[in-house]
mmCIF file of the N, C-alpha and C atoms, coordinates in Angstrom:
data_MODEL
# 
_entry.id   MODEL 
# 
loop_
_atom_site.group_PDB 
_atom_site.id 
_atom_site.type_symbol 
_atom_site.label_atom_id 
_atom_site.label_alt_id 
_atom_site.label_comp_id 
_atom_site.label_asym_id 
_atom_site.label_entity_id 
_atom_site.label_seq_id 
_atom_site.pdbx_PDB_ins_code 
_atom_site.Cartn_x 
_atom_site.Cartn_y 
_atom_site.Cartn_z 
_atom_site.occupancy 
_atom_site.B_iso_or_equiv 
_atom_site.pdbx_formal_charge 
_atom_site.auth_seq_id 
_atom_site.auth_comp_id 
_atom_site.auth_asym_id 
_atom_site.auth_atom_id 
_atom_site.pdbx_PDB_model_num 
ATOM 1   N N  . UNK A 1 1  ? 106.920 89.074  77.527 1.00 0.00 ? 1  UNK A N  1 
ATOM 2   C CA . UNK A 1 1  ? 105.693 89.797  77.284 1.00 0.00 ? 1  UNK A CA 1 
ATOM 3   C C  . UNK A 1 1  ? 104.643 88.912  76.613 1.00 0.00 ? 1  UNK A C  1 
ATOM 4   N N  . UNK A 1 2  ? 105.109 87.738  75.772 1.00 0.00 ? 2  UNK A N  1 
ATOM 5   C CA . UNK A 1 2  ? 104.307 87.579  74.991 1.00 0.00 ? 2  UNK A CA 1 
ATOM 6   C C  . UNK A 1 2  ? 103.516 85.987  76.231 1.00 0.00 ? 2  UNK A C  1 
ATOM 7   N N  . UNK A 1 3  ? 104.253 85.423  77.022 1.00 0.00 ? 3  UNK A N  1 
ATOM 8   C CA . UNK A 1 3  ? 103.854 84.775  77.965 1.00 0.00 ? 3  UNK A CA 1 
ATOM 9   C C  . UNK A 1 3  ? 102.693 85.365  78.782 1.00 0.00 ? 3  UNK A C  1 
ATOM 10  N N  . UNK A 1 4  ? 103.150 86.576  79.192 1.00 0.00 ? 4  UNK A N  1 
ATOM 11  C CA . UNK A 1 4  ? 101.906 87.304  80.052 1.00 0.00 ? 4  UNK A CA 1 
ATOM 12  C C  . UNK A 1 4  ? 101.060 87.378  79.061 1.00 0.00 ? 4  UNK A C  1 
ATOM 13  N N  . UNK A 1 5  ? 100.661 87.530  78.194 1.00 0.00 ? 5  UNK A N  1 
ATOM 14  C CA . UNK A 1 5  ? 99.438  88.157  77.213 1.00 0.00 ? 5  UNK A CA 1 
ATOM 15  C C  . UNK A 1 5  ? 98.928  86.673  76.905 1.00 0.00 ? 5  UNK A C  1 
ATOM 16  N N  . UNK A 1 6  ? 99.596  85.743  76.491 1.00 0.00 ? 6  UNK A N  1 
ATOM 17  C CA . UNK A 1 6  ? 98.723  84.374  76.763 1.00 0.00 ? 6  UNK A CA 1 
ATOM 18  C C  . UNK A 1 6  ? 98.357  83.884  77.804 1.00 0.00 ? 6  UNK A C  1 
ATOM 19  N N  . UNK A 1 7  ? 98.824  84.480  79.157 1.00 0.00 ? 7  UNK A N  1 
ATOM 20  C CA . UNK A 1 7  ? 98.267  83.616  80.335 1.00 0.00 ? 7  UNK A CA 1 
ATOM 21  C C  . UNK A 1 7  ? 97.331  84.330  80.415 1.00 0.00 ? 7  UNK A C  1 
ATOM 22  N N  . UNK A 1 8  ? 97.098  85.709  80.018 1.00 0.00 ? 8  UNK A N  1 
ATOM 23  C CA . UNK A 1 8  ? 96.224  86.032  80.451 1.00 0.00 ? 8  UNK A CA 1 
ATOM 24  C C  . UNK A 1 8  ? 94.995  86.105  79.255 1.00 0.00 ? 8  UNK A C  1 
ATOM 25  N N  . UNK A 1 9  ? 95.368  85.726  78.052 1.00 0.00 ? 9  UNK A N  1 
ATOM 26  C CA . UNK A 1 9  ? 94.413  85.509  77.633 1.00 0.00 ? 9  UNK A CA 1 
ATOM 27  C C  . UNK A 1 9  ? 93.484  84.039  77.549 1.00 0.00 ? 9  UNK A C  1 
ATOM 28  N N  . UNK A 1 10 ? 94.407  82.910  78.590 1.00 0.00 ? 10 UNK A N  1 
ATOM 29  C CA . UNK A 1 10 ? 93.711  81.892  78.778 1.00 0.00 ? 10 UNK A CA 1 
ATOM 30  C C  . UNK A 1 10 ? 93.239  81.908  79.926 1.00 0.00 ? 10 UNK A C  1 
ATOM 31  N N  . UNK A 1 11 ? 93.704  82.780  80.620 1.00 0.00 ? 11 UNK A N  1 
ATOM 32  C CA . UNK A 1 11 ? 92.478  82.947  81.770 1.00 0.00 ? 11 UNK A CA 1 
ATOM 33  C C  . UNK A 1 11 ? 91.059  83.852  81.713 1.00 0.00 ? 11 UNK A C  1 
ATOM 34  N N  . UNK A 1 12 ? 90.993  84.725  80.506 1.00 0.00 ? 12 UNK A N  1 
ATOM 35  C CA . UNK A 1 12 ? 90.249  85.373  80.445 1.00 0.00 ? 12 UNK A CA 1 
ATOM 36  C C  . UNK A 1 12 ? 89.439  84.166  79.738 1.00 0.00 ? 12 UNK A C  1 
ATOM 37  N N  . UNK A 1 13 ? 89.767  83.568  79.022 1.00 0.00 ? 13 UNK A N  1 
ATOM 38  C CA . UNK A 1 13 ? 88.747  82.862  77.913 1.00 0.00 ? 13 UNK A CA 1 
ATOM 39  C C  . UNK A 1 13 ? 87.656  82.092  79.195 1.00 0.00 ? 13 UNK A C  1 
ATOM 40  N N  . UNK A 1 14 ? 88.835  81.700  79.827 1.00 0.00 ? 14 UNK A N  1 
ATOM 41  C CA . UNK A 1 14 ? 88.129  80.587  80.509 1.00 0.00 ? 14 UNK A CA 1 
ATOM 42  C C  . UNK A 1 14 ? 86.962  81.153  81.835 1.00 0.00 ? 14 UNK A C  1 
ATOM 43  N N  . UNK A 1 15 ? 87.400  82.350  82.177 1.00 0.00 ? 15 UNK A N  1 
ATOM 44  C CA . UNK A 1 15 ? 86.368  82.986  83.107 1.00 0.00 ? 15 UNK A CA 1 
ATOM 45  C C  . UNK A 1 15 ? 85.024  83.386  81.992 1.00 0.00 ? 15 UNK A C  1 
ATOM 46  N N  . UNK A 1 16 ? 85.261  83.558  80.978 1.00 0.00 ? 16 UNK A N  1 
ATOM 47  C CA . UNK A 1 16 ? 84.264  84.375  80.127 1.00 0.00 ? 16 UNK A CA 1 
ATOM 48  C C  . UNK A 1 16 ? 83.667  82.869  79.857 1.00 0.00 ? 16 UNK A C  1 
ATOM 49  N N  . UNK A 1 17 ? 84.241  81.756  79.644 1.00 0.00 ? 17 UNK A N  1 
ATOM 50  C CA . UNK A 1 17 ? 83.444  80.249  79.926 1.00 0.00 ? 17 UNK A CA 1 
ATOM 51  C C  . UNK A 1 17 ? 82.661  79.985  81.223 1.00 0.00 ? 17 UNK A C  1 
ATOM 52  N N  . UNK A 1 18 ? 83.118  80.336  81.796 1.00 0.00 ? 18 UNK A N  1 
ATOM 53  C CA . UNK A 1 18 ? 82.633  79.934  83.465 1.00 0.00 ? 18 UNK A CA 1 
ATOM 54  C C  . UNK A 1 18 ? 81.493  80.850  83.038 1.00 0.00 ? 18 UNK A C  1 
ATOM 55  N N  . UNK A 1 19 ? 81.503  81.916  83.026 1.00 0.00 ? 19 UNK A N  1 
ATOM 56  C CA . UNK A 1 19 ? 80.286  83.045  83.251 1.00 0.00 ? 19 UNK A CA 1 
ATOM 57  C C  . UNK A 1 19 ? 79.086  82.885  81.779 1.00 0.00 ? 19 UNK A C  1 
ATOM 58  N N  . UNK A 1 20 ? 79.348  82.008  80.932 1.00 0.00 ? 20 UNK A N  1 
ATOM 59  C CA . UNK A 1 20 ? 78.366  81.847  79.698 1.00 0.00 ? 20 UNK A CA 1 
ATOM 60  C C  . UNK A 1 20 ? 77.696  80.656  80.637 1.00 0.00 ? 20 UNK A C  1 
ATOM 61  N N  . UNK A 1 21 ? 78.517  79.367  81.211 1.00 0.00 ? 21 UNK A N  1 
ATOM 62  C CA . UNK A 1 21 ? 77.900  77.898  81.538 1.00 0.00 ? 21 UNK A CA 1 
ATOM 63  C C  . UNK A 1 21 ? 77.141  78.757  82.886 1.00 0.00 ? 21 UNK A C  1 
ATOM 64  N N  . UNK A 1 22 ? 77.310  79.551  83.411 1.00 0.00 ? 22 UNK A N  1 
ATOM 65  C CA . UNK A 1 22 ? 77.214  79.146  85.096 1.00 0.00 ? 22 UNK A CA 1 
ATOM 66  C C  . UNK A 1 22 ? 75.666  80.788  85.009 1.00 0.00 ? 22 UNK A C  1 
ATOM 67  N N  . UNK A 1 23 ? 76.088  81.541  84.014 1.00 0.00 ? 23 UNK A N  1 
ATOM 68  C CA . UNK A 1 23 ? 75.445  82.817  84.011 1.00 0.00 ? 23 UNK A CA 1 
ATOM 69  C C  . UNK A 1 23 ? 75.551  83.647  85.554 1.00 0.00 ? 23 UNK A C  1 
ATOM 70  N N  . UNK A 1 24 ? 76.860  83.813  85.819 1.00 0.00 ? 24 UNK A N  1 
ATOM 71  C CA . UNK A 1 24 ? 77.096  84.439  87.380 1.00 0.00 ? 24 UNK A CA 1 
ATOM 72  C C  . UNK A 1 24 ? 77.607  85.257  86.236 1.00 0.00 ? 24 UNK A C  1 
ATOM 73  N N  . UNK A 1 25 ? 76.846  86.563  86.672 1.00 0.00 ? 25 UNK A N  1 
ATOM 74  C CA . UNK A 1 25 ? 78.112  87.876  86.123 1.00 0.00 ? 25 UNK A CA 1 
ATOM 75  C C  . UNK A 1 25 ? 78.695  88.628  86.766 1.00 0.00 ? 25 UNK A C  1 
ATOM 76  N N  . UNK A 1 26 ? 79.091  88.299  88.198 1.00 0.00 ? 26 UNK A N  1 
ATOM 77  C CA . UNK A 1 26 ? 79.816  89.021  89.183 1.00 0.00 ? 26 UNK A CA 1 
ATOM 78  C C  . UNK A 1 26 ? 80.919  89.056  89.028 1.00 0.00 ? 26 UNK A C  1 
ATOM 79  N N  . UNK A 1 27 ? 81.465  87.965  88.129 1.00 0.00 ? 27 UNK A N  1 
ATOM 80  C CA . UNK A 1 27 ? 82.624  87.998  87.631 1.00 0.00 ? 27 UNK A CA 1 
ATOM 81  C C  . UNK A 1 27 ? 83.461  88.790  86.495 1.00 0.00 ? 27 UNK A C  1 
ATOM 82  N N  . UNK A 1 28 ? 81.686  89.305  86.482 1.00 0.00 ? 28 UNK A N  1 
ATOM 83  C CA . UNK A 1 28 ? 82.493  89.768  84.755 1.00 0.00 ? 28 UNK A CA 1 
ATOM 84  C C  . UNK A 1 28 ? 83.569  91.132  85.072 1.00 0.00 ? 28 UNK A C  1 
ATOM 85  N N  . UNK A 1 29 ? 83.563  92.261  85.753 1.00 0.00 ? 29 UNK A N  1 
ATOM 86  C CA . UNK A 1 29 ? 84.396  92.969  85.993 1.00 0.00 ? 29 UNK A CA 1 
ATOM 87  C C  . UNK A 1 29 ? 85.993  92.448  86.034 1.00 0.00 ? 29 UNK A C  1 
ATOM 88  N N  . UNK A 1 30 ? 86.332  91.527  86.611 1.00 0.00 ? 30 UNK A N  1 
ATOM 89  C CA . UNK A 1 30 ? 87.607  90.825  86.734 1.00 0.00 ? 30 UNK A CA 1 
ATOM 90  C C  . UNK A 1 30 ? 88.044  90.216  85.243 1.00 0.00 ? 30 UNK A C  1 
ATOM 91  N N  . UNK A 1 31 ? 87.171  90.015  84.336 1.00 0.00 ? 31 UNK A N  1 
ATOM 92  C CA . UNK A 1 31 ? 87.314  89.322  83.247 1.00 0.00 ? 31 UNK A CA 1 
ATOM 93  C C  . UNK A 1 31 ? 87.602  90.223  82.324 1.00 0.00 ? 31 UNK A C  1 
ATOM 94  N N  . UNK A 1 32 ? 86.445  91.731  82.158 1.00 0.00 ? 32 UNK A N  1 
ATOM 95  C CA . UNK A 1 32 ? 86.999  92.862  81.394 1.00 0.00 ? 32 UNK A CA 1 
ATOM 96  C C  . UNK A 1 32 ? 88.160  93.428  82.097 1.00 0.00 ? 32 UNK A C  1 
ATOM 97  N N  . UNK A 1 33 ? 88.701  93.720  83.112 1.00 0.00 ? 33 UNK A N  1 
ATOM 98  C CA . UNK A 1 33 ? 90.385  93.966  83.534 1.00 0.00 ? 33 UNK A CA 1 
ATOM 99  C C  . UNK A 1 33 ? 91.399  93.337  83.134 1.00 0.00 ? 33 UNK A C  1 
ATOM 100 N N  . UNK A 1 34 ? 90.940  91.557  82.922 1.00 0.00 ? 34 UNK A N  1 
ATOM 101 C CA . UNK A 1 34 ? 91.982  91.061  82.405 1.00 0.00 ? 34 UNK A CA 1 
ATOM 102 C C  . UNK A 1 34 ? 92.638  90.930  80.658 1.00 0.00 ? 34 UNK A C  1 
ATOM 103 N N  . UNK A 1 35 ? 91.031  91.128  80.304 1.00 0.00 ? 35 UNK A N  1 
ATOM 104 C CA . UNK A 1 35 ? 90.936  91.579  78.992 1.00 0.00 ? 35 UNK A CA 1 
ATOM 105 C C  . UNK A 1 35 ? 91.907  93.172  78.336 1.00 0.00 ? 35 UNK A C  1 
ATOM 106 N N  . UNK A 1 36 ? 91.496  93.839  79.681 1.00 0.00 ? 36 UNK A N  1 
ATOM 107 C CA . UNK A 1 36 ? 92.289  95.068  79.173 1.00 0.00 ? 36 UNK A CA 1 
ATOM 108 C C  . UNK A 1 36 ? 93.638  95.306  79.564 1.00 0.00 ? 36 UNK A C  1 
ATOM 109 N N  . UNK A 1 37 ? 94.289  94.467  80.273 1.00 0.00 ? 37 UNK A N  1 
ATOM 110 C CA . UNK A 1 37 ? 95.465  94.401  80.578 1.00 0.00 ? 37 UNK A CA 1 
ATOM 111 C C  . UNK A 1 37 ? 95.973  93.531  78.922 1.00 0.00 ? 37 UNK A C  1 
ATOM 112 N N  . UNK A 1 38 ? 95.379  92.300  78.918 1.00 0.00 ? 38 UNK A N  1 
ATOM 113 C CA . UNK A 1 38 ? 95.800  91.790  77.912 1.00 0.00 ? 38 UNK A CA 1 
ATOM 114 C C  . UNK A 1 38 ? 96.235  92.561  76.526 1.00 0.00 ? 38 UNK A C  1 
ATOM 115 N N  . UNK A 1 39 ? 95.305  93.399  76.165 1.00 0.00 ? 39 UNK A N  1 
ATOM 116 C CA . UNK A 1 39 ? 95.364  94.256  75.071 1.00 0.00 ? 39 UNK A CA 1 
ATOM 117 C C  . UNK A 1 39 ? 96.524  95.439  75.702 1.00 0.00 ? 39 UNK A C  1 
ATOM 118 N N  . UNK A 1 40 ? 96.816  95.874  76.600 1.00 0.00 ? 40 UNK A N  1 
ATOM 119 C CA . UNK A 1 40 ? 97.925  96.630  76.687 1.00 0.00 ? 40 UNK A CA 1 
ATOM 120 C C  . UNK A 1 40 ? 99.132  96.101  76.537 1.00 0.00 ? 40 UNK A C  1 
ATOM 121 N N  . UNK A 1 41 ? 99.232  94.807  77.163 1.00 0.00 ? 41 UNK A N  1 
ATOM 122 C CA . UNK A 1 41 ? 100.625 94.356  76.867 1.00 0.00 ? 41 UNK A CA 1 
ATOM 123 C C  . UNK A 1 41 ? 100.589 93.766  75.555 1.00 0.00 ? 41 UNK A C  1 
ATOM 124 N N  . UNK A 1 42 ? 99.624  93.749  74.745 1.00 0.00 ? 42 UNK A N  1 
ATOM 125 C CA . UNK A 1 42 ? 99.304  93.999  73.072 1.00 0.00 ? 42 UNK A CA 1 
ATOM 126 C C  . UNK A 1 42 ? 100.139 95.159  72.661 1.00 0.00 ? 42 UNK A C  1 
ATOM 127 N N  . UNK A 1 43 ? 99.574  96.471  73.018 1.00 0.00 ? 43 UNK A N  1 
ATOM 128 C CA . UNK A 1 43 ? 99.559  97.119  72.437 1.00 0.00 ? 43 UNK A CA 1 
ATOM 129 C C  . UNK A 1 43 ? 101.669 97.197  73.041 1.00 0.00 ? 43 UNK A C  1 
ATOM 130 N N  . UNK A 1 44 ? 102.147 97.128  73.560 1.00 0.00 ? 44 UNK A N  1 
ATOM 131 C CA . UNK A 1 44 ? 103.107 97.641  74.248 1.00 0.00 ? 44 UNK A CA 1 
ATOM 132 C C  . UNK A 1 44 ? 104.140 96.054  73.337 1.00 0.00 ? 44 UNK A C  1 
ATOM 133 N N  . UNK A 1 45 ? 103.877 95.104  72.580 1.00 0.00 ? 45 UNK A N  1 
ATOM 134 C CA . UNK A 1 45 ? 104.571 94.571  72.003 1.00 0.00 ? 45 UNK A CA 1 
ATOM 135 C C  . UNK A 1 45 ? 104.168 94.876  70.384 1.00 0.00 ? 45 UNK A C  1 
ATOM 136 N N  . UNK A 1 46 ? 103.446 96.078  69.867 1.00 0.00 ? 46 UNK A N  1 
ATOM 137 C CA . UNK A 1 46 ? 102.894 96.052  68.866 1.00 0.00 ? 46 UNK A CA 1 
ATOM 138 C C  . UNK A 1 46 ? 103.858 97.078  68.831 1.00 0.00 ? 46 UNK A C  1 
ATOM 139 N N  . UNK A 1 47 ? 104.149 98.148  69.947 1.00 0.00 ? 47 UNK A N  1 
ATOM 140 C CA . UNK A 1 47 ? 105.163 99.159  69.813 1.00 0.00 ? 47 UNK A CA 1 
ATOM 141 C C  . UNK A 1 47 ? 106.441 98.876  69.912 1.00 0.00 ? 47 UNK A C  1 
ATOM 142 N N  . UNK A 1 48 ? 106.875 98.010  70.245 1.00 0.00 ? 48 UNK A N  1 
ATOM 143 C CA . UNK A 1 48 ? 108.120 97.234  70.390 1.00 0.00 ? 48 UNK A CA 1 
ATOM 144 C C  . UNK A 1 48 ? 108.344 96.922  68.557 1.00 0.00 ? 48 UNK A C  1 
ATOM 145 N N  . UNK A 1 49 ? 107.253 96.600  68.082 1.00 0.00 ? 49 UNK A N  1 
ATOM 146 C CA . UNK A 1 49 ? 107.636 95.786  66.560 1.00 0.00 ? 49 UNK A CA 1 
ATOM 147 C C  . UNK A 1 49 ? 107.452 97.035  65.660 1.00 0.00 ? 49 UNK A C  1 
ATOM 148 N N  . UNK A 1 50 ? 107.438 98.680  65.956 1.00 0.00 ? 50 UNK A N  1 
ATOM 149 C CA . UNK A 1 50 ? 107.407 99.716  65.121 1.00 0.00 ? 50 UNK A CA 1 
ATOM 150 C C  . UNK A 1 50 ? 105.729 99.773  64.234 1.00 0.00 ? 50 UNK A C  1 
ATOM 151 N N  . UNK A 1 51 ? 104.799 98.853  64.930 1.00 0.00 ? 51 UNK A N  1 
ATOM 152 C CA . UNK A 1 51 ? 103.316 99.022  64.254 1.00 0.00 ? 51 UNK A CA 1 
ATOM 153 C C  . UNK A 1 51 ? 102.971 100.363 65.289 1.00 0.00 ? 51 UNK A C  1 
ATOM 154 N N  . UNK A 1 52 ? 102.458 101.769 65.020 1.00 0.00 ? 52 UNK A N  1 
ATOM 155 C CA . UNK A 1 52 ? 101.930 102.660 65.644 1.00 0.00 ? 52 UNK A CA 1 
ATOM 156 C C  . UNK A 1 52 ? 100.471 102.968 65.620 1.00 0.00 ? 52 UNK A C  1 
ATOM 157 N N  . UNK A 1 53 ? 100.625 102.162 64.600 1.00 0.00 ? 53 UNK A N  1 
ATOM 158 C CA . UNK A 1 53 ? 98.762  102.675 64.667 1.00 0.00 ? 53 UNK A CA 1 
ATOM 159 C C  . UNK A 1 53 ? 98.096  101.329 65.190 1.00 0.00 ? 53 UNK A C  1 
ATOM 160 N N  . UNK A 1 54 ? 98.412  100.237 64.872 1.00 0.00 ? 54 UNK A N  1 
ATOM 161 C CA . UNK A 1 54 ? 97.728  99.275  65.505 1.00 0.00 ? 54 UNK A CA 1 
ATOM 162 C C  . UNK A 1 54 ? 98.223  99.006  67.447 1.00 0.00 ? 54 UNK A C  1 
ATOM 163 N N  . UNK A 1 55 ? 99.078  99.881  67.717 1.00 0.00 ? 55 UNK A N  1 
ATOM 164 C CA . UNK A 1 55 ? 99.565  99.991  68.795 1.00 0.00 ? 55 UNK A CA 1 
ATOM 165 C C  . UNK A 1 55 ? 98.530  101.166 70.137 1.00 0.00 ? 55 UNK A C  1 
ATOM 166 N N  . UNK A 1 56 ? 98.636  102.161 69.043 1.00 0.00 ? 56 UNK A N  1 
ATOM 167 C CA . UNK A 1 56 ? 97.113  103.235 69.828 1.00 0.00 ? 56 UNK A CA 1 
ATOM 168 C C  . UNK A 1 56 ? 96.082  102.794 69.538 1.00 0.00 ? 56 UNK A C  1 
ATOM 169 N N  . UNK A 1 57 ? 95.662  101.880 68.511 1.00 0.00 ? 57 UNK A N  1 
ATOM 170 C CA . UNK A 1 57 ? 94.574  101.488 68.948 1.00 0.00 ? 57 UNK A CA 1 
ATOM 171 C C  . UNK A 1 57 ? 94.533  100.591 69.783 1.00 0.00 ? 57 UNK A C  1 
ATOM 172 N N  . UNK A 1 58 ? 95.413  99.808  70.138 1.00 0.00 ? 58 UNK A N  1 
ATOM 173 C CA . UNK A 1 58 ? 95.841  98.844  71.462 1.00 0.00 ? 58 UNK A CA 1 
ATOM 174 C C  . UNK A 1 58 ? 95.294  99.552  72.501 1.00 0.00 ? 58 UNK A C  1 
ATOM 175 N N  . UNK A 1 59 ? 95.721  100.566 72.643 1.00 0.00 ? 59 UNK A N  1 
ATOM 176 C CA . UNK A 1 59 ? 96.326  101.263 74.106 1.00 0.00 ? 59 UNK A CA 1 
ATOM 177 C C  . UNK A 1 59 ? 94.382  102.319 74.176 1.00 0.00 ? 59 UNK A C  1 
ATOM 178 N N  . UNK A 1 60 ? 93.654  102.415 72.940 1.00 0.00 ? 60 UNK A N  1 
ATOM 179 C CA . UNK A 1 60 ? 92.875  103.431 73.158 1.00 0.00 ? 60 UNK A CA 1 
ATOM 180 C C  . UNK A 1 60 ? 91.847  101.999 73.786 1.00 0.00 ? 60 UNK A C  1 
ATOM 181 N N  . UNK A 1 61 ? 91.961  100.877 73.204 1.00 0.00 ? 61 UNK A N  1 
ATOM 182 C CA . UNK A 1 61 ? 90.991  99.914  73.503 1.00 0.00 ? 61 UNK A CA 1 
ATOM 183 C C  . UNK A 1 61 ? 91.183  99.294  75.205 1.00 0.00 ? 61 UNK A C  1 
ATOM 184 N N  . UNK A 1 62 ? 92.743  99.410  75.227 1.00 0.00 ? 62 UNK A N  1 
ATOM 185 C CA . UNK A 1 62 ? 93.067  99.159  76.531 1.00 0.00 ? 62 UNK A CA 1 
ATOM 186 C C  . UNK A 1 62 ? 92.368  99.658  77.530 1.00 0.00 ? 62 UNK A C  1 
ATOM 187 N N  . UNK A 1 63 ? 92.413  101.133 77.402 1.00 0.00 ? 63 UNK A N  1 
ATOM 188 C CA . UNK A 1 63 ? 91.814  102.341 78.410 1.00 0.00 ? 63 UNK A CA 1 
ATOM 189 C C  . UNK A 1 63 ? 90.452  102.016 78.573 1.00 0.00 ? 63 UNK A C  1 
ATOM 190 N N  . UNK A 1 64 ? 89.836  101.536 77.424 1.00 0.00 ? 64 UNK A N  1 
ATOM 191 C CA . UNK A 1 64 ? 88.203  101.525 77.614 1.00 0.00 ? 64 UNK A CA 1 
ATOM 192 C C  . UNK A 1 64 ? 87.773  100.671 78.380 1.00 0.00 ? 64 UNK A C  1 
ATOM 193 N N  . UNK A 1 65 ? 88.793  99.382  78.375 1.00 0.00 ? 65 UNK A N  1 
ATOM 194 C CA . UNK A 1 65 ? 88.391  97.544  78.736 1.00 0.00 ? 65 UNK A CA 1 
ATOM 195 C C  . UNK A 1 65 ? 88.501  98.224  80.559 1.00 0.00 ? 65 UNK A C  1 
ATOM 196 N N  . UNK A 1 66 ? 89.495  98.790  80.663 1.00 0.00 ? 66 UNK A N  1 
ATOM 197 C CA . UNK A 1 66 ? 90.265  98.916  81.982 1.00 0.00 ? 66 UNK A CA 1 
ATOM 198 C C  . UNK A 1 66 ? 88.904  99.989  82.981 1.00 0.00 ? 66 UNK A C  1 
ATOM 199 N N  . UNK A 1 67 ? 88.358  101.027 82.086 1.00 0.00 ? 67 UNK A N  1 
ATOM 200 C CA . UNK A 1 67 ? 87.713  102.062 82.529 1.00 0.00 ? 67 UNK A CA 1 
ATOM 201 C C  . UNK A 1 67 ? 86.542  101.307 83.475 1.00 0.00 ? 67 UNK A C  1 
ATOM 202 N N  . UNK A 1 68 ? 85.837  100.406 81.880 1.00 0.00 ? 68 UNK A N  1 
ATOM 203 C CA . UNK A 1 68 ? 84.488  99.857  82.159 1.00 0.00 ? 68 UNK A CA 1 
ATOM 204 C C  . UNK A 1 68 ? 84.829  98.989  83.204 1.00 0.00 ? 68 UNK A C  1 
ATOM 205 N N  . UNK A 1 69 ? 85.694  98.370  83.216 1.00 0.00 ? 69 UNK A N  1 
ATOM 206 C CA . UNK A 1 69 ? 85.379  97.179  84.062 1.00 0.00 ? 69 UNK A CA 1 
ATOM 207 C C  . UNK A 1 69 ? 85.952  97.734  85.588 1.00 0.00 ? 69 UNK A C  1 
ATOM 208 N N  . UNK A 1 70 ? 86.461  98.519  85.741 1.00 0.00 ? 70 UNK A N  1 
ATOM 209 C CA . UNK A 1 70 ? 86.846  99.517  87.291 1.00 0.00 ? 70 UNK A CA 1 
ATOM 210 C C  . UNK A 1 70 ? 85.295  99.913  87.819 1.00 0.00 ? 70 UNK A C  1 
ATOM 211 N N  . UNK A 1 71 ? 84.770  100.627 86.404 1.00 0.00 ? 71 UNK A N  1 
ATOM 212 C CA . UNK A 1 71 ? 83.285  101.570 86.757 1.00 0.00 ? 71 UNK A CA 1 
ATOM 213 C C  . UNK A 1 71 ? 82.624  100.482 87.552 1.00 0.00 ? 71 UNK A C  1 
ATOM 214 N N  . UNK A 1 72 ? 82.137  99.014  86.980 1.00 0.00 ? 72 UNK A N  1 
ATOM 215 C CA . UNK A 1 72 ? 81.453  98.298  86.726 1.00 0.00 ? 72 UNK A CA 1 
ATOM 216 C C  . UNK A 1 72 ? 81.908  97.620  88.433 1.00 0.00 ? 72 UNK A C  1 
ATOM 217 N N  . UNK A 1 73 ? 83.624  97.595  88.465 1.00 0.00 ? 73 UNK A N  1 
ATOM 218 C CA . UNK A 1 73 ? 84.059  96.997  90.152 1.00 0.00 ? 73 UNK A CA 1 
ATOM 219 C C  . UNK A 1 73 ? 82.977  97.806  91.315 1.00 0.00 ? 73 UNK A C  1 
# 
């Protein structure tokens, strides 16, 4: 779990780089998905370690990253 949440948080960094140097924001939808995946499998090893509250807020931030950036697809 904790592999997936760094790959994907080095791929997010680096698209959210691409899109500051290059200013294409077509990308950005793919970047907030990966963002909100990231924070779920956050929140889903935060519940694994018995943290509950920093875990729903994982999972409430998850929903939002995931919402916007679907709306936004």
């Amino acid at each position: 779990m904790k592999i997936i949440r760094n790959t994907l948080a080095i791929i997010g960094f680096a698209l959210s780089c691409y899109i500051l140097l290059t200013r294409e924001y077509g990308i950005l939808p793919y970047m907030l998905i990966l963002v909100g995946l990231m924070v779920l499998f956050t929140g889903i090893i935060e519940i694994r370690k018995k943290r509950k509250v920093s875990a729903i807020m994982s999972f409430i931030s998850a929903g939002f990253s995931l919402f916007v950036g679907i709306y936004i697809f």
